[in-house]
C-alpha atoms as a printed R data frame, in Angstrom:
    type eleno elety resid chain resno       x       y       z
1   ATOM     1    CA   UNK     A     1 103.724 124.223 112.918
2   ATOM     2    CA   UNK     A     2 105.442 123.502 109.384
3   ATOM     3    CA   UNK     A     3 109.175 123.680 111.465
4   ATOM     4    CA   UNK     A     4 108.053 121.083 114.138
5   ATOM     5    CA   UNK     A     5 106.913 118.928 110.954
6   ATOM     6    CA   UNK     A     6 109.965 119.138 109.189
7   ATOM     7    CA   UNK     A     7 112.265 119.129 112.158
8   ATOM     8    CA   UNK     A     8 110.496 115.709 112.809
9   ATOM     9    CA   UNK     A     9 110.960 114.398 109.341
10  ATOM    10    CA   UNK     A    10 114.460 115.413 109.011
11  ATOM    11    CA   UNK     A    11 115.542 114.520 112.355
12  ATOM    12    CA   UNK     A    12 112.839 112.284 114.814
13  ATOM    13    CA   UNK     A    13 111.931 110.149 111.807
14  ATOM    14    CA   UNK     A    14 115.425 108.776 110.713
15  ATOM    15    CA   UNK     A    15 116.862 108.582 114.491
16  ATOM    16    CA   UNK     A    16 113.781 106.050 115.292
17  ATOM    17    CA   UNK     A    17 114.232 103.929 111.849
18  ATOM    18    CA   UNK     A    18 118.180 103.691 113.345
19  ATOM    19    CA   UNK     A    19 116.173 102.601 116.362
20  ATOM    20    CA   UNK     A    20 113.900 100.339 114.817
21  ATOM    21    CA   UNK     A    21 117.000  98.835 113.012
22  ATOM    22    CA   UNK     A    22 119.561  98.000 115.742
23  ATOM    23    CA   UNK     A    23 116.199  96.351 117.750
24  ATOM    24    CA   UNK     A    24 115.166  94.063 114.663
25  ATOM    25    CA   UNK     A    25 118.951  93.162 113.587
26  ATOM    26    CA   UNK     A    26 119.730  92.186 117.208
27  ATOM    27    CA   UNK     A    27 116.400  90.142 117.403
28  ATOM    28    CA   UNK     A    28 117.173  88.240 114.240
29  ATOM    29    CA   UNK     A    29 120.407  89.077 113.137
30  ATOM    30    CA   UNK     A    30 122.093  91.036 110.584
31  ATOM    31    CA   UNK     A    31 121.498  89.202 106.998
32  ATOM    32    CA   UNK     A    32 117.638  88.382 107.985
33  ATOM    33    CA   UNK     A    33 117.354  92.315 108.881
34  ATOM    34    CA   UNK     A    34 118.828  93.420 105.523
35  ATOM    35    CA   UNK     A    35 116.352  91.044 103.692
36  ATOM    36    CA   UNK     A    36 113.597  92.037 105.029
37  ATOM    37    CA   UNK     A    37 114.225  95.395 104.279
38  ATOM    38    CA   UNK     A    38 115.064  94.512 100.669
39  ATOM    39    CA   UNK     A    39 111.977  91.928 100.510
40  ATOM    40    CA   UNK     A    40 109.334  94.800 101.828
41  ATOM    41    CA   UNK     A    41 111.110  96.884  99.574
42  ATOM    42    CA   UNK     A    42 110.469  95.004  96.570
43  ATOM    43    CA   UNK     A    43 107.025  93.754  97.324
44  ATOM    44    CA   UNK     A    44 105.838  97.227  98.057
45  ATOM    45    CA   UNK     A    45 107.700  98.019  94.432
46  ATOM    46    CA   UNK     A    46 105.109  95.226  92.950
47  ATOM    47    CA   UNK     A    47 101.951  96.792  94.964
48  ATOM    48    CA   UNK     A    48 102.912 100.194  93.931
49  ATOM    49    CA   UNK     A    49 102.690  99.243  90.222
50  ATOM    50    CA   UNK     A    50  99.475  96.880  90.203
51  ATOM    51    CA   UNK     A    51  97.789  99.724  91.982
52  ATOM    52    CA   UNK     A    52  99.158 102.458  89.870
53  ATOM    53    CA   UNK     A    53  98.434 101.140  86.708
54  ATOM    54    CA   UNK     A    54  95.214 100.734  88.038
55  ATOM    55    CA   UNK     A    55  94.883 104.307  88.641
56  ATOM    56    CA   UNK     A    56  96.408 104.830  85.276
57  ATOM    57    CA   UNK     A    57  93.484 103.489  83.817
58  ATOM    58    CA   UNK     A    58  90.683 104.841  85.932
59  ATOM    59    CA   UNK     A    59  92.421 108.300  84.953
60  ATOM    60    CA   UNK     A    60  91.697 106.770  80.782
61  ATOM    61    CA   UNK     A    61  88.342 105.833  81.582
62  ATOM    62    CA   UNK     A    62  86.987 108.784  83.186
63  ATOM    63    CA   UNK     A    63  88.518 111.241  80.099
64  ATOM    64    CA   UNK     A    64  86.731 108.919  77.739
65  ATOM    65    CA   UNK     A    65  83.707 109.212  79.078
66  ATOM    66    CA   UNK     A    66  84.185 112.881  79.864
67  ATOM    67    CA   UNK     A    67  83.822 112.670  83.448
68  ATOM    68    CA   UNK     A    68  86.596 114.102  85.240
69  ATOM    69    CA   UNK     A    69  87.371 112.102  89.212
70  ATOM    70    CA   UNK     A    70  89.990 113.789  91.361
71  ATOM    71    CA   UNK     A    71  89.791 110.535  93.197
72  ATOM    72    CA   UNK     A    72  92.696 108.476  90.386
73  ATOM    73    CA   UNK     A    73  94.457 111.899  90.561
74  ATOM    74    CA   UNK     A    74  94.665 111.568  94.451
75  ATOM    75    CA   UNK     A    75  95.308 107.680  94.543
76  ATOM    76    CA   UNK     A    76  98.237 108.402  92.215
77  ATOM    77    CA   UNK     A    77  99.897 111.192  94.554
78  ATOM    78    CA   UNK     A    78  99.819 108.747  97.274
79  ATOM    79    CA   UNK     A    79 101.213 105.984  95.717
80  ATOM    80    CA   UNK     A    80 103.876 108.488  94.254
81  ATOM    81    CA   UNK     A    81 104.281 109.046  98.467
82  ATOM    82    CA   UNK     A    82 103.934 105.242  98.832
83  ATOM    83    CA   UNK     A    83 106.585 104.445  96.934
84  ATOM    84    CA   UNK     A    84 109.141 106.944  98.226
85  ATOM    85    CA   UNK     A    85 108.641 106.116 101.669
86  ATOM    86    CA   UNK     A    86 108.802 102.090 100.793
87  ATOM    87    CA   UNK     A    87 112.189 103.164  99.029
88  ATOM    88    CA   UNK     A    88 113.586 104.784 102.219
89  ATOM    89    CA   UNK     A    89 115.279 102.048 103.838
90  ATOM    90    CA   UNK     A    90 114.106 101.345 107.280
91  ATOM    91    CA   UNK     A    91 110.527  99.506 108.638
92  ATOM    92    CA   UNK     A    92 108.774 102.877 110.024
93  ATOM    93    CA   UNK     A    93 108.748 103.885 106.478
94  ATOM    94    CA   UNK     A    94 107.618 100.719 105.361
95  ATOM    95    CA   UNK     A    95 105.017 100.565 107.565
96  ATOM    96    CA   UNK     A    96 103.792 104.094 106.962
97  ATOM    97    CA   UNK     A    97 103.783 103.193 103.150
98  ATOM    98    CA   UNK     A    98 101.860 100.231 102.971
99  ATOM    99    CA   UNK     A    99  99.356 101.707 105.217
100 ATOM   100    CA   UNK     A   100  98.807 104.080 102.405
101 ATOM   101    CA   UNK     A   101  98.891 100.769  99.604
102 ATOM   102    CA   UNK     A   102  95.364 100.492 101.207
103 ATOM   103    CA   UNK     A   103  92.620 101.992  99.451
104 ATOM   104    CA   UNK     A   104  90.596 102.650 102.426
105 ATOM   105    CA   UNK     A   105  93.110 103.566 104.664
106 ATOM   106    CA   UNK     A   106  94.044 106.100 101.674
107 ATOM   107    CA   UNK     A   107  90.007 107.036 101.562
108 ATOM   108    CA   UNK     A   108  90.262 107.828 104.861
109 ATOM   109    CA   UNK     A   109  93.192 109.929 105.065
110 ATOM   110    CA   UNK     A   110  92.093 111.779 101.998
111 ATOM   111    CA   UNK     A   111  88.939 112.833 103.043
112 ATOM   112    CA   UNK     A   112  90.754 114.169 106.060
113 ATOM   113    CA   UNK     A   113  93.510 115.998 104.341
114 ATOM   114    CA   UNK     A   114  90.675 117.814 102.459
115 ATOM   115    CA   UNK     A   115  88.508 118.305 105.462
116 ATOM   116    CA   UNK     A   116  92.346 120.311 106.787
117 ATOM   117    CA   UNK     A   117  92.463 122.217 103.529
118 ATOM   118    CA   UNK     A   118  89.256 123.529 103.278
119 ATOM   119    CA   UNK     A   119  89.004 124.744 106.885
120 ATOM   120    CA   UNK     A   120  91.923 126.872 106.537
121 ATOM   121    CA   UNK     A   121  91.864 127.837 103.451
122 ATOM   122    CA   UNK     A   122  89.128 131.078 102.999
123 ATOM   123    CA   UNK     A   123  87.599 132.279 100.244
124 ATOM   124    CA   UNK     A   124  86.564 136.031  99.763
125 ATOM   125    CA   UNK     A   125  84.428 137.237  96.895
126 ATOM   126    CA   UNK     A   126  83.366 140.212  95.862
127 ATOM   127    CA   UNK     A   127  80.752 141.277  93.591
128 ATOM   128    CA   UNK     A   128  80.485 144.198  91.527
129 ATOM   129    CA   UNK     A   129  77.240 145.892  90.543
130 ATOM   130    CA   UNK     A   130  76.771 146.249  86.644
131 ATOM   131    CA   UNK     A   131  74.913 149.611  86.547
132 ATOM   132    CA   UNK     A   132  78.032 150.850  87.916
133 ATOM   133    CA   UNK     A   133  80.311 149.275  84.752
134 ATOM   134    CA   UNK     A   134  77.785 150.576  82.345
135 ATOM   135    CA   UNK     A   135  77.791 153.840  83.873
136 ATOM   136    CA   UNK     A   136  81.204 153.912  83.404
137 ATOM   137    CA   UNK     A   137  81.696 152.558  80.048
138 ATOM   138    CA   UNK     A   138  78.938 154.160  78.035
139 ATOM   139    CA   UNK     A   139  80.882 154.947  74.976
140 ATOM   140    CA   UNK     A   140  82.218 151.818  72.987
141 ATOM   141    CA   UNK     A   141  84.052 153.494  70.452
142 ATOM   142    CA   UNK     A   142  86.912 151.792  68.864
143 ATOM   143    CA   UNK     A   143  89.756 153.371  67.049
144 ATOM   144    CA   UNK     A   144  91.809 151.890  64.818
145 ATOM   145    CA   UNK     A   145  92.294 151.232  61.086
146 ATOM   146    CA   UNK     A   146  91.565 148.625  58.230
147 ATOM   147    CA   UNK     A   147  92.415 147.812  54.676
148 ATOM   148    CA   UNK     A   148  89.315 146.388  52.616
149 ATOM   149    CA   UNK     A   149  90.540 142.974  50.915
150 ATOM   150    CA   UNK     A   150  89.327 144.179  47.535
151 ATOM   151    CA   UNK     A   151  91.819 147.215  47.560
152 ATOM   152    CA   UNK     A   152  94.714 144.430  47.612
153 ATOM   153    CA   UNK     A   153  93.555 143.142  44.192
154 ATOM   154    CA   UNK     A   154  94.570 146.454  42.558
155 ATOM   155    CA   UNK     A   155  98.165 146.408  44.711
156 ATOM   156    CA   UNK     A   156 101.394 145.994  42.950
157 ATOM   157    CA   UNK     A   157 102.687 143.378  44.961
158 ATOM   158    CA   UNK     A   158  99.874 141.034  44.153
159 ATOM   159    CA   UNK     A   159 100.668 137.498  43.525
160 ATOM   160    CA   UNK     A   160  98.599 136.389  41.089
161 ATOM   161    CA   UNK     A   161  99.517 132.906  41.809
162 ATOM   162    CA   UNK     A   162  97.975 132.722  45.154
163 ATOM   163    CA   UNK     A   163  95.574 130.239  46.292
164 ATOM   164    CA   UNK     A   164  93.583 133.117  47.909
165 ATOM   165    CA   UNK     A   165  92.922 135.024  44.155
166 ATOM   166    CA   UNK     A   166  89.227 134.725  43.286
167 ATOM   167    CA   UNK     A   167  90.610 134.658  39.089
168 ATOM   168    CA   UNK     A   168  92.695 130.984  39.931
């Protein structure tokens, strides 16, 4: 499944933008072609910063009132996809990255990305009885060893300048 996606990004998806292209410049010409694909590029530039600062400070509002949304955190990745594929020269790409400029759209595809994810994904627990770690671990005997602070008072290397002497 993951090689048929990537063979169809890497290959399917640039062949039909070429596609796209050569349709659109022969329908209006070379120049208007190019600046539409410069103007969609730039507008969806402007979008992708209005809504990201927006998400910016959803993302501040929720840590100062100690309530932590995934839902910024998700806007943001999209946007961060948003912008890549308005950069990617070619109107498919456009398209496909304005549709995700809308927040419901966005919503939408969200919820079902996470529907995906959590049908696949499985999660095995186990639990362990605790008469079973107590039975096991009835001695709690430490070893090790100490010095007593008030045996470093009668040291040789004692700096009596030190903050930490009780006689300052």
């Amino acid at each position: 499944m993951k090689s048929i996606i990537l063979f169809t990004i890497l290959i399917v998806v640039p062949i039909a933008e070429i596609i796209v292209l050569i349709e659109i410049g022969s329908l209006f010409g070379t120049l208007a072609t190019i600046l539409l694909i410069v103007f969609t590029a730039v507008a969806g530039t402007a979008l992708i910063r209005h809504q990201g600062l927006g998400a910016i400070k959803r993302i501040r509002q929720g840590a100062a009132h100690n309530s932590p949304n995934a839902t910024p955190f998700i806007d943001g990745f999209f946007l961060l996809i948003s912008g890549l594929l308005l950069i990617t020269p070619g109107f498919l790409t456009d398209i496909a990255g304005f549709i995700l400029l809308i927040p419901p759209l966005r919503a939408i595809i969200s919820a079902q990305i996470w529907r995906r994810v959590r049908n696949s994904s499985s999660m095995h627990t186990h639990t362990y009885p605790s008469h079973d770690f107590a039975q096991q671990h009835e001695s709690s005997e430490i070893e090790g060893s100490f010095v007593e602070i008030s045996d470093l008072g009668d040291d040789e290397n004692h700096d009596p300048s030190s903050p930490w002497n009780k006689d300052t």
